[in-house]
ZAMARGU-4260 file (C-alpha; in steps of 0.2 Angstrom, whole numbers, plus 5000, padded with zeros to 4 digits):
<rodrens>
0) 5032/5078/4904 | 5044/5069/4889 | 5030/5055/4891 | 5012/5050/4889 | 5007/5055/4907
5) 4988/5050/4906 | 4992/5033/4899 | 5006/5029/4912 | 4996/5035/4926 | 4982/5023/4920
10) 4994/5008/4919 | 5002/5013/4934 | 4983/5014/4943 | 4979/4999/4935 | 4992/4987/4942
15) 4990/4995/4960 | 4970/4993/4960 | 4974/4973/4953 | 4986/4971/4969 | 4974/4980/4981
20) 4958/4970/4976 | 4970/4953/4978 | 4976/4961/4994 | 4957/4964/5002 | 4952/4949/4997
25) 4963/4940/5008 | 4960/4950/5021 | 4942/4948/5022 | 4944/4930/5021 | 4956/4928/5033
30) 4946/4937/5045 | 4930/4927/5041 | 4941/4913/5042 | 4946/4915/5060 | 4929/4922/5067
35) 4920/4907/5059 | 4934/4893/5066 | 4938/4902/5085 | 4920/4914/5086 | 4934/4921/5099
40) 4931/4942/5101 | 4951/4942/5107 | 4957/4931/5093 | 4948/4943/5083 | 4956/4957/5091
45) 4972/4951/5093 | 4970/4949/5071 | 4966/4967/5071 | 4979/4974/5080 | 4995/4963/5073
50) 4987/4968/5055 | 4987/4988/5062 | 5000/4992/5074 | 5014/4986/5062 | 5011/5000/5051
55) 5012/5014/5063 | 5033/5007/5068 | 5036/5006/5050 | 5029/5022/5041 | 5042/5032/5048
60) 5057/5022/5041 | 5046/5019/5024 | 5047/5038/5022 | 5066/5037/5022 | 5067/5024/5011
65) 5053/5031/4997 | 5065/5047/4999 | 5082/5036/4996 | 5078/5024/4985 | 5068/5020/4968
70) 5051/5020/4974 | 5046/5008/4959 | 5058/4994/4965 | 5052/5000/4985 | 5032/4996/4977
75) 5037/4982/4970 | 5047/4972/4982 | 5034/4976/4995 | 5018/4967/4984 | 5031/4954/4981
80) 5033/4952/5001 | 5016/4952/5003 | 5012/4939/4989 | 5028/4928/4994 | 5021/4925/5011
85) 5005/4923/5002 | 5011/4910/4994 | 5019/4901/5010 | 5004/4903/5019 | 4995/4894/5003
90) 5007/4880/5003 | 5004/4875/5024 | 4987/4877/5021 | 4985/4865/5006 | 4996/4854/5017
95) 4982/4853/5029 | 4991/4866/5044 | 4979/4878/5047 | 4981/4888/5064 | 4980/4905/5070
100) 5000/4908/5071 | 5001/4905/5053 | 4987/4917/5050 | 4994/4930/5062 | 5011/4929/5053
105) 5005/4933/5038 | 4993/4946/5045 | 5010/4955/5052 | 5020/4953/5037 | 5007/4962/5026
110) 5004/4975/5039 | 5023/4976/5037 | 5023/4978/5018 | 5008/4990/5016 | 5017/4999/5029
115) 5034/5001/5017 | 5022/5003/5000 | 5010/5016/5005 | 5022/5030/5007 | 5031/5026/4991
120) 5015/5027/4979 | 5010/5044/4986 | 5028/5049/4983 | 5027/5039/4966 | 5012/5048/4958
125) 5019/5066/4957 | 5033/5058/4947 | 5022/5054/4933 | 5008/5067/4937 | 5007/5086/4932
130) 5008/5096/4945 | 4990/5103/4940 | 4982/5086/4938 | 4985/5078/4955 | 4968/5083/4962
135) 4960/5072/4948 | 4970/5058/4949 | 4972/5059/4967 | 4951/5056/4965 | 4952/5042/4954
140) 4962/5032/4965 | 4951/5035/4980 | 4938/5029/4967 | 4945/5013/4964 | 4952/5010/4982
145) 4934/5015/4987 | 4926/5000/4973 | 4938/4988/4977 | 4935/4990/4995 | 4917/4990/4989
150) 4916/4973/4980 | 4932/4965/4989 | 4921/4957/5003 | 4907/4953/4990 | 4919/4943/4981
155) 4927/4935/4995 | 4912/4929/5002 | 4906/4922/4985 | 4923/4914/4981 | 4925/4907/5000
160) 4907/4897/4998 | 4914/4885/4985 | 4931/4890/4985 | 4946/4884/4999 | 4955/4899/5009
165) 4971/4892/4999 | 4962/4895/4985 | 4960/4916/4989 | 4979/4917/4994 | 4983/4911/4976
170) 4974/4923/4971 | 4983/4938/4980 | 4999/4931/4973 | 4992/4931/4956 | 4987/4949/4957
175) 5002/4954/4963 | 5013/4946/4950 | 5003/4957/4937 | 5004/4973/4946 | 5024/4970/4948
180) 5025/4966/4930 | 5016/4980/4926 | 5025/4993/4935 | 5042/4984/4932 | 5040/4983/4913
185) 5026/4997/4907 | 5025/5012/4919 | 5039/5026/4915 | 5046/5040/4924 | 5052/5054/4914
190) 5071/5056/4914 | 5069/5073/4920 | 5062/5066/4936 | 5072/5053/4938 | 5088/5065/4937
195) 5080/5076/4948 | 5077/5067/4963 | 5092/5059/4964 | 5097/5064/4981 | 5113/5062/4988
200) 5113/5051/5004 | 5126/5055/5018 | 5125/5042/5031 | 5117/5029/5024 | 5114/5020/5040
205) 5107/5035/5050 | 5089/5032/5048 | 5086/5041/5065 | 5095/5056/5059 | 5084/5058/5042
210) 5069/5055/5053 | 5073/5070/5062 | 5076/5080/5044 | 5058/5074/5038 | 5052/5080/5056
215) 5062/5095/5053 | 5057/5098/5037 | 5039/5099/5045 | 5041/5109/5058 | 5048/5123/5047
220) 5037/5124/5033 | 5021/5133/5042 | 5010/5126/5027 | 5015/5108/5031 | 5011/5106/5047
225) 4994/5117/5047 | 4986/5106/5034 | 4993/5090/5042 | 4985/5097/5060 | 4969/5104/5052
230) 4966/5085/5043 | 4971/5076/5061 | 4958/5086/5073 | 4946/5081/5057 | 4953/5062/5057
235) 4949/5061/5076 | 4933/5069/5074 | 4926/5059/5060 | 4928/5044/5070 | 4911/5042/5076
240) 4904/5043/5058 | 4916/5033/5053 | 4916/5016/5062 | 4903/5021/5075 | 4889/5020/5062
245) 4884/5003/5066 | 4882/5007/5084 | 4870/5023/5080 | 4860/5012/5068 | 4856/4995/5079
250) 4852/5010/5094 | 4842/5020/5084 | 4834/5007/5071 | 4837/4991/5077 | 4852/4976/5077
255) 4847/4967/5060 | 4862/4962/5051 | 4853/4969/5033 | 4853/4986/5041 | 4873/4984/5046
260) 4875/4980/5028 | 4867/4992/5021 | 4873/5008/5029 | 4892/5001/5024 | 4886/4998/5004
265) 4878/5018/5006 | 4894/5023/5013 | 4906/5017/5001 | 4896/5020/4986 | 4894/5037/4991
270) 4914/5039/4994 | 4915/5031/4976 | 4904/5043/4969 | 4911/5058/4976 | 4928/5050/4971
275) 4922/5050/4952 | 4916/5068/4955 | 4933/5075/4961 | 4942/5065/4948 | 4933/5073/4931
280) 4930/5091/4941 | 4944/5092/4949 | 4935/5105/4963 | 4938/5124/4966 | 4950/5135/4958
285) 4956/5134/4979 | 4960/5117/4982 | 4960/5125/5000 | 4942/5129/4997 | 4938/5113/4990
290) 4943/5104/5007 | 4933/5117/5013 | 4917/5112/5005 | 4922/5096/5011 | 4922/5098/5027
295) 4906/5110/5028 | 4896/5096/5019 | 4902/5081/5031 | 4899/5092/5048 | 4881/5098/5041
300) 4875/5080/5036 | 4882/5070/5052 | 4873/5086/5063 | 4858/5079/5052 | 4860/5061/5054
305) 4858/5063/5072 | 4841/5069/5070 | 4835/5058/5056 | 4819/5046/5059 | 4817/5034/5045
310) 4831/5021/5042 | 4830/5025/5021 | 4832/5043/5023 | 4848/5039/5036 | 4857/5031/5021
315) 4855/5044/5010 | 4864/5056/5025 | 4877/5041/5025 | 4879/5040/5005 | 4883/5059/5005
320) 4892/5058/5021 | 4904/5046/5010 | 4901/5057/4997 | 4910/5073/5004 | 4924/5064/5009
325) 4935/5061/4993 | 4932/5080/4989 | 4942/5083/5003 | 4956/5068/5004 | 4960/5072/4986
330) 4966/5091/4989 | 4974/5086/5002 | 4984/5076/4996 | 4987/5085/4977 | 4991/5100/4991
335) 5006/5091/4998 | 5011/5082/4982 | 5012/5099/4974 | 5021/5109/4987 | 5032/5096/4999
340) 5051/5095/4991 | 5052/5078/4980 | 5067/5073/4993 | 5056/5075/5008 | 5037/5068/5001
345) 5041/5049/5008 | 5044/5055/5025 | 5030/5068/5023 | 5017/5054/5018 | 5025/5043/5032
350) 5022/5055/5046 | 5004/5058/5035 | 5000/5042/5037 | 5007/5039/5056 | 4995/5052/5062
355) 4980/5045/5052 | 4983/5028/5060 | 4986/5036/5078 | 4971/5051/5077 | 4959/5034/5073
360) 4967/5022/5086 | 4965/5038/5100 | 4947/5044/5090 | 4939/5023/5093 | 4946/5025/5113
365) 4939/5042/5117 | 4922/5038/5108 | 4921/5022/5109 | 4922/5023/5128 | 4911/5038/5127
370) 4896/5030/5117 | 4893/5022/5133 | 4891/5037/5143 | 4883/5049/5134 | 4869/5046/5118
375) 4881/5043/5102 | 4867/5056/5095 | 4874/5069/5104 | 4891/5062/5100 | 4887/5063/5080
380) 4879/5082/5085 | 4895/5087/5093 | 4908/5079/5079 | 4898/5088/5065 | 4899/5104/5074
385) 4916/5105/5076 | 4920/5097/5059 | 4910/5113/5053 | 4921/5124/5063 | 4936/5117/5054
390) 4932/5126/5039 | 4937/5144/5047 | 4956/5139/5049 | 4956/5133/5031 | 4948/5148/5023
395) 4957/5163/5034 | 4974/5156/5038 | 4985/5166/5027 | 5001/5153/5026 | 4989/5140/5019
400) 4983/5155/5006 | 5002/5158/5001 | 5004/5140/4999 | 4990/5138/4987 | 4997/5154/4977
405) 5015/5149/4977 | 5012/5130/4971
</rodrens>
């Protein structure tokens, strides 16, 4: 590349990790904020799903627009609509108008813009990433989302003890200022790039009709639509160990809050560590075989955490479980940032993203519904084993071997 990647990737990381810790921080708050005002389990709710749903109805036309458009002004005016409304919200609240439509506003309106960014910075990092460095970088990032998501609540909690909501909102929009500044003024793309994904738009308004290339653009490229298939049976499977944790540990070892918090400190510690891991190794010569491993690891340790007996063994299974997750998110992803076209990798991480958020909205139903029914032991015994089987489709499948040799 005609510039110094490793040094505009870091800038680049740098700004994003500064608008995401603003970004969680506020999130936290606002969602301690309205539990401790309304203790309401459907205000709660009702937070969740206009801070969720949002994203799934806009990830499709995101894609469009991260293939369109210049996906460092599409980055950048979505943390400046995030941290505008920041602002706003701000301003009522240190006016003394505090109520739950403000909050859930603002809750949309970031839903809404994470929706329109996150496409754009997976399309964005092969820009200014060697093809045969994705898999760390990609690692590094799950790294730092994995210590921001880590500390976020930490800090929020600290700030919000002596600190007013107000306060953290200023916050949000402070960060998010940086990272624009950042990325507006410091992070370059190299002019080959630059020249050679600019695509020619026909039909500028026909969203619809690029949707359906994107789709298109799926359907026919076997490699595509494996991986993303293999990754959403995985997403749905991984539900229970994912968000289910807390109801295995308060049936298994009790309902004390210390326990709830330290089986999500072991989880995410572990994901950063194996995020550090995959970032300097950069896994098997196979980045197939590296999900692989990833998977083989994850079934085997949630099989074993449904037999464990002691609380501090449990968190180690957890820490590992978290572990063994980044070795297999960052392949992935590096696999389709490597092999997608440039002028279909928005709509690709679009639909990428659509399905995660559907395969965990259709994974809580089924489970949680089932964790009721049946012991959610044998619901972690039955996930893990299935999880393991995963691994045969990855390792045999001969168009995700030709994929991994044509890169």
């Amino acid at each position: 590349m005609e510039i110094k990647w490793k040094k505009n990737t870091a800038l680049f990381l740098t700004g994003q990790a500064l608008s995401f810790f603003g970004t969680m921080i506020v999130q936290f708050a606002i969602l301690w904020h309205i539990t401790l005002k309304s203790q309401s389990g459907t205000i709660m709710a009702l937070f969740i799903v206009v801070g969720f749903l949002p994203i799934l109805f806009i990830a499709p036309f995101a894609g469009v627009w991260a293939d369109r458009y210049n996906k460092k002004n599409i980055i950048n005016l979505a943390d400046g609509l995030i941290s505008f409304f920041s602002l706003v919200v701000a301003i009522f609240l240190f006016s003394g108008i505090d109520n739950y439509g403000i909050l859930l506003v603002c809750a949309f309106v970031r839903s809404v813009g994470q929706g329109v960014q996150s496409p754009a910075v997976k399309a964005f990092i092969p820009q200014i990433v060697p093809k045969e460095h994705l898999t760390k970088i990609n690692g590094f990032q799950g790294s730092i989302h994995s210590f921001v998501t880590l500390t976020s609540p930490m800090l929020g909690g600290a700030l919000m003890t002596f600190a007013p909501l107000e306060a953290l909102f200023f916050l949000d929009v402070v960060t998010a200022i940086i990272a624009i500044f950042i990325l507006f003024f410091f992070v370059k793309v190299p002019q080959k790039e630059e020249t050679e994904l600019k695509v020619p738009v026909q039909n500028s308004t026909n969203y619809f009709s690029e949707l359906k290339e994107g789709l298109k653009y799926i359907k026919n490229h076997g490699f595509v639509i494996r991986i993303v298939f293999i990754s959403a049976i995985y997403i749905f499977l991984f539900v229970p160990a994912g968000l289910l944790k807390p109801l295995q540990v308060t049936r298994n070892f009790g309902a004390d809050v210390w326990r709830l918090t330290a089986i999500e400190i072991a989880f995410s510690v572990g994901i950063l560590a194996g995020g550090v891991l995959i970032g300097i190794w950069g896994g098997l010569k196979k980045r197939i075989h590296t999900m692989a491993l990833s998977f083989a690891m994850c079934g085997l340790l949630i099989i074993g955490s449904g037999f464990v007996q002691s609380f501090w063994l449990y968190l180690a299974v957890l820490f590992f479980i978290g572990f063994s997750t980044p070795l297999g998110d960052a392949p992935f992803n590096s696999l389709l940032q490597s092999t997608v076209e440039p002028s279909f990798m928005g709509r690709v991480f679009s639909v990428v993203m659509t399905v995660i958020s559907v395969m965990n909205i259709l994974g809580m139903l089924f489970f949680g519904l089932a964790a009721d029914i049946v012991s959610i032991n044998i619901l972690f015994l039955a996930t893990g084993f299935l999880i393991l089987l995963l691994c045969i489709p990855l390792i045999t499948s001969k168009t995700l071997r030709e994929a991994e040799e044509t890169k």
